[in-house]
Phi, psi and omega in degrees: 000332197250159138271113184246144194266107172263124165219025152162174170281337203295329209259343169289310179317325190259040172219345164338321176282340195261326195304295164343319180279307215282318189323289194299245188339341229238298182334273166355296180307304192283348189279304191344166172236184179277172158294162179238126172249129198201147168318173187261315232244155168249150160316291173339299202274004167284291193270010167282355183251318207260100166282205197282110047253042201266141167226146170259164190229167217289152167305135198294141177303314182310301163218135228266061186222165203240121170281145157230132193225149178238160187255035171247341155227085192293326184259352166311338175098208143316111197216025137149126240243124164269172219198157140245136191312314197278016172240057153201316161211089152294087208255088200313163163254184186307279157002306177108355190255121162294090179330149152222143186216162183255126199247151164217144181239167167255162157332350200228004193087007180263173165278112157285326178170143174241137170270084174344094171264313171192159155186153182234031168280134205284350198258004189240018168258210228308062183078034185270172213079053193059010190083027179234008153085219173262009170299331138318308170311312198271322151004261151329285188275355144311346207267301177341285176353104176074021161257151164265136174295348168252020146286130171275164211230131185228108173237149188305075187280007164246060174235157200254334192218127178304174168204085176342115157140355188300165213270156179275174196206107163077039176056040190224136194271095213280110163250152180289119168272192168268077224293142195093337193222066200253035142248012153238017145309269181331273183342318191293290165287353181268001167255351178267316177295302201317295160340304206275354200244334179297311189260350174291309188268007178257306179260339193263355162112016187285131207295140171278097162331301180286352164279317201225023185037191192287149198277160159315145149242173200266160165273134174237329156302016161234116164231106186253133203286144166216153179271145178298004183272306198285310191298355188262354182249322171272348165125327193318317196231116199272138162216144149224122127288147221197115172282180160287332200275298176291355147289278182322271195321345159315302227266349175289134187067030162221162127016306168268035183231141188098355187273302170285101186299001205247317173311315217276321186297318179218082173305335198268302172325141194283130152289317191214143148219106187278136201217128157266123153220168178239119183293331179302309183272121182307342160284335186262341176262351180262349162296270173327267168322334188081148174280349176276344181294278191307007175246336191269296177343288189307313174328298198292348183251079153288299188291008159073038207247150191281112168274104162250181182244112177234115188220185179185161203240148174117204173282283181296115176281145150297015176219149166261203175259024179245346173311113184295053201342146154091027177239132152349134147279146197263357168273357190228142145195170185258144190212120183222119169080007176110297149308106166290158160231159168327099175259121178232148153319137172245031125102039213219128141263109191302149183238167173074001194301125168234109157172325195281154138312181183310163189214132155273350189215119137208147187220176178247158152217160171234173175236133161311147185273008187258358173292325190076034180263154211240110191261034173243353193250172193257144181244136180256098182259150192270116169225136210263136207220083198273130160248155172208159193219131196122161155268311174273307158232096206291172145301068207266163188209118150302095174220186185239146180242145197233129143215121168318121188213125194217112175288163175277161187279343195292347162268028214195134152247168164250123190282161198290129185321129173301124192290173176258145185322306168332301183303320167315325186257001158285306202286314207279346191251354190338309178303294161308348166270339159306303151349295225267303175312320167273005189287290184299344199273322193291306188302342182274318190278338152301309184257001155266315159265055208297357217279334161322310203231022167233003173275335176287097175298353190246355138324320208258323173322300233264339180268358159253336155323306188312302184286337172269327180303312162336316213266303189299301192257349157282306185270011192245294221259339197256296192286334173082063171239071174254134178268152187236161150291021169283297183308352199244267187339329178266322201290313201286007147278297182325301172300342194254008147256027166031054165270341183100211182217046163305312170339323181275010179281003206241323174239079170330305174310321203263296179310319178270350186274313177271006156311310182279346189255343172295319185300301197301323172338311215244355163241322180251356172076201194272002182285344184288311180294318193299296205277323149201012185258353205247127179320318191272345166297299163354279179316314191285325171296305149007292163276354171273343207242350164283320194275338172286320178305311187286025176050031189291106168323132201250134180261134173262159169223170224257139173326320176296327152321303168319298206282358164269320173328299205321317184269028155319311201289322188292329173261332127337292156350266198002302213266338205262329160307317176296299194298320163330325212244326190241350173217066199328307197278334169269340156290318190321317228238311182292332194269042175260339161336330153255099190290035163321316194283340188297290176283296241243294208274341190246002203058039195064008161293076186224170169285163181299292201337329181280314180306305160319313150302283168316318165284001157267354169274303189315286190303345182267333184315327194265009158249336163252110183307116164052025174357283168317288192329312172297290206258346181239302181314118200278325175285055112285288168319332177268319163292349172269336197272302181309336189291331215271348180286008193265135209284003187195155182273113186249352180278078174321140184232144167279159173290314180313347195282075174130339178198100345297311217278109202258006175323281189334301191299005193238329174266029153298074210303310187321317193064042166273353172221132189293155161295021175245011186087346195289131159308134171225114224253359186270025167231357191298166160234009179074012203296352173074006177319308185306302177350308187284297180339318190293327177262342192267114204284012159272341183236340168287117195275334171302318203302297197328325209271300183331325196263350172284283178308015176067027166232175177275153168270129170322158165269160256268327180281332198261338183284337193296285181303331165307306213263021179326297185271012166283140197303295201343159148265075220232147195257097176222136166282128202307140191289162184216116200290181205276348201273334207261036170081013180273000000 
């Protein structure tokens, strides 16, 4: 499953344990079953939040949602519906768990109220945030209440606190987000739009957006004067025409055929002459209407709702005689894409028309602009054609007639595709992904050539104090890249509910961070994070290098010791994967076992106990070097697992190195080197000290002794090529001369 270098039994024995772990995980995984993901809520428990005059109704089969109708509008239908987000976009948290919350919309698309229901995002759990818990969250999702879902949504990411009410600004919907917690913000709103849009285009008729993008607006400065003559040749005004004759052949072989004696009598004569247009573009509504018409028109559609002109000629009207000005005509409807939409009368007769024939019917109707039908794409109105046969109890039979209607495009622009959130949240960090990207290129250009800046010790001193001051409060405490075991336990929830890892596309820094360490597997193994990108390492050399000023005695224990400690972090691991895969809600709670969130994501905003802990990992870290690191940490233990993919031994060895010379080995804070010299490279941390040591012809005790007796030491290939045949075993990377600039 790992890739491993074989050089010897020695180096398989001591890695037995990691092996024994990834097994034992691997197990875990494949016994497990999935999550089952599902709503919370009952009817019952609908109408204990919706009273009077809201009534519910049974939950729908179709999409998992409880219509509300009211009894102040008993014949209106539905007028609006609730939902819980996770049974429409179980959209994983930071966590790997999907939030849930219970949404209600109105008919028209606005947010009536969004609902905390569960969620397990680590920065809104246990009093975090200062002692304020999910009270952010609930904040936050206060904001919705009276927003429309067909507003595009901005949230504010340098606001430290929400402020309800804020105002929207260029029709674009402002929410205050959270400081600290803006990739379970972002999550949060792509799962309540995400819901609301689900349920928008199954009931309220709203365009799908992820098919056909954002709908056209009308141009409103392009007007070209034209005749009603030219717009029936060019598409602006839509006709069917429709015989008598072509009618009857609809109703042939049903009930309704032979029945209009008037039909059968004069077959040639028109049934219908059906006419469209769309009025929002000023050449076609100012054609039709005349411009003093077409201006009192526009005045009047204060909502801004897409206006057509629907009229007719013939026999046949579009309305019938039970028809109500400002109601649906039951002979007409509209369709785009599949979708119908609300064609409702604005209650307007046009006077005056000069270019159509005589009409028996013209009116205007409209669509709300929050349905998103898109008036540069093609649209169907529909007229529905009733017959009927008997007296007492008549047959009546139905059929239809469609006509297709596509305004020209040169009157519509389309505004430019909405980046997807995931993108929003790269562009809003750039700066910090610039930082944090030229930040890995100087470390990678470092560990490739270490021999320059680790033979100078106070050189190698002073340019890794920098880069770990760098790691802690800029990429730890500022930019937030503490990489965590939230990331490896939520992907492996995520994935056994077969959602996928999109999510992580939401925390940029951190997506670039396990990019790169995934990569570093396979040339430096597991010490390039460990060892100087992971914030809380950082913090603990700090304090291991704090406690030598203050002569705080540093305790060693005997190798063999170490290396049984060591596999804590690996049965840690263990323990936080199994629980993940068979016990969600109680891992959640073990993987506090890593105070990352405590120091590095809250800054010590915690209740004590979580302060305490940590700070007691810390005081053993200044008596034991890197304490956590070595012996507990399960992201140590995983990354050390990943290590095993590193394709060469890059840490140069002497034949001398470990027989005699215990030099490397004795200034190894790490316990990273064997007495036989051999690297171990699942315990390195990468700090290059041996490096410098290696190179340096003051501290390398083989250069000294050779150059006291007055000889050169082979270069690094010829010494190499000297010990072919000696039994030893040794971990060396193809050799390199001293020459050649590492």
């Amino acid at each position: 499953m790992f890739h491993c270098i074989s050089v010897g039994l020695h180096r398989v024995a001591c890695l037995r344990p990691a092996r024994i772990s990834a097994l034992a995980m691997s197990t875990l995984i494949l016994l497990a079953s999935n999550l089952t993901l599902a709503g919370d809520l009952k009817k019952a428990d609908i109408e204990r939040r919706f009273g009077p005059p809201y009534q519910v109704q049974e939950k729908l089969r179709e999409i998992p949602v409880w219509p509300l109708t009211s009894s102040l509008e008993q014949k209106a239908g539905p007028v609006a519906y609730v939902f819980e987000s996770i049974d429409l976009a179980p959209l994983p948290g930071f966590e790997g768990t999907p939030m849930n919350f219970l949404v209600s919309i109105d008919r028209k698309g606005n947010f009536i109220d969004v609902e905390l229901l569960r969620q397990r995002e680590p920065v809104f759990t246990f009093r975090d945030l200062g002692g304020l818990g999910d009270t952010p969250l609930r904040e936050f999702i206060a904001q919705y209440a009276g927003r429309n879902i067909h507003q595009p949504f901005l949230i504010a990411l340098d606001a430290a606190r929400n402020r309800p009410g804020h105002a929207s600004n260029n029709g674009v919907t402002t929410l205050d987000g959270i400081s600290k917690a803006t990739t379970s913000v972002r999550i949060v709103n792509q799962t309540v739009l995400g819901a609301a849009n689900e349920v928008a285009r199954a009931k309220l008729g709203f365009a799908d957006r992820k098919q056909h993008g954002p709908s056209a607006h009308v141009l409103s400065d392009v007007y070209d004067p034209v005749s009603f003559a030219e717009m029936l040749s060019n598409g602006m005004v839509g006709r069917l025409r429709v015989t008598n004759a072509e009618v009857e052949k609809l109703f042939a072989g049903t009930e309704g055929a032979n029945v209009d004696e008037t039909a059968m009598a004069h077959p040639d004569e028109v049934f219908i002459d059906l006419y469209i247009a769309y009025l929002n573009a000023p050449t076609i509504g100012r054609a039709v209407l005349g411009d003093a018409q077409y201006s009192a028109v526009m005045e009047r559609n204060f909502d801004k709702r897409h206006l057509w002109w629907i009229a007719s000629a013939g026999r046949y009207p579009i309305t019938d005689d039970d028809f109500i000005p400002g109601t649906q005509s039951a002979r007409l409807a509209m369709t785009q894409n599949g979708t119908f939409y609300d064609l409702r009368d604005q209650d307007l007769e046009p006077k005056d028309l000069s270019g159509p024939p005589a009409l028996n019917t013209s009116l205007l109707f409209g669509i709300n602009t929050e349905a998103s039908l898109d008036p540069a794409r093609p649209v169907e109105l529909i007229l529905t054609v009733g017959r009927a046969k008997g007296s007492v109890l008549p047959t009546v039979v139905a059929k239809q007639l469609t006509l297709s209607y596509l305004a020209p495009a040169r009157l519509f622009a389309y505004p430019p595709e909405p980046s997807p959130e995931w993108l929003l949240a790269w562009k809003d960090r750039w700066i910090d992904l610039t930082i944090v990207g030229l930040s890995l290129i100087l470390l990678s250009v470092v560990l490739a050539r270490p021999r320059w800046i680790s033979r100078d010790a106070r050189r190698l001193r002073l340019f890794r104090l920098g880069f770990l001051t760098y790691t802690l409060f800029y990429l730890g405490w500022y930019a937030q890249g503490q990489l965590s075991i939230v990331q490896i336990t939520g992907a492996i929830k995520t994935l056994k509910a077969g959602l996928g890892l999109a999510s992580y596309l939401y925390d940029p820094i951190s997506l670039l961070l396990i990019a790169f360490t995934v990569i570093s597997f396979f040339v430096w193994g597991r010490g390039t994070f460990c060892g100087w990108l992971c914030p809380f390492g950082a913090l603990q050399e700090f304090v291991g290098r704090l406690a030598r000023r203050l002569r705080i005695p540093r305790l060693r224990m005997p190798l063999a010791v170490a290396k049984r400690l060591e596999r804590g972090r690996y049965l840690v691991l263990a323990i936080l994967i199994g629980a993940a895969v068979l016990f969600p809600s109680q891992g959640e709670t073990l993987n506090e076992v890593e105070p990352f969130k405590t120091v590095i994501t809250l800054g010590f905003e915690r209740s004590w106990p979580f302060i305490a802990y940590a700070a007691a990992l810390l005081v053993a870290g200044a008596f034991y070097y890197k304490f956590f690191c070595r012996f507990l940490c399960p992201l140590g233990g995983a990354i050390s697992l990943g290590g095993l993919l590193r394709r060469s031994d890059w840490l140069s060895r002497r034949g001398e190195c470990g027989k005699p010379c215990q030099r490397c080995k004795a200034a190894c804070k790490y316990d990273a080197i064997e007495p036989s010299g051999e690297i171990r490279y699942e315990a390195c941390f990468q700090c290059l000290d041996c490096v410098g040591i290696y190179h340096d012809d003051k501290r390398c005790v083989p250069i000294v002794l050779h150059q006291k007796k007055g000889k050169r030491l082979l270069a690094e290939r010829d010494n190499q090529v000297s010990m072919q045949n000696q039994p030893r075993v040794f971990h060396r990377s193809p050799a390199v001369p001293e020459a050649d600039g590492r």
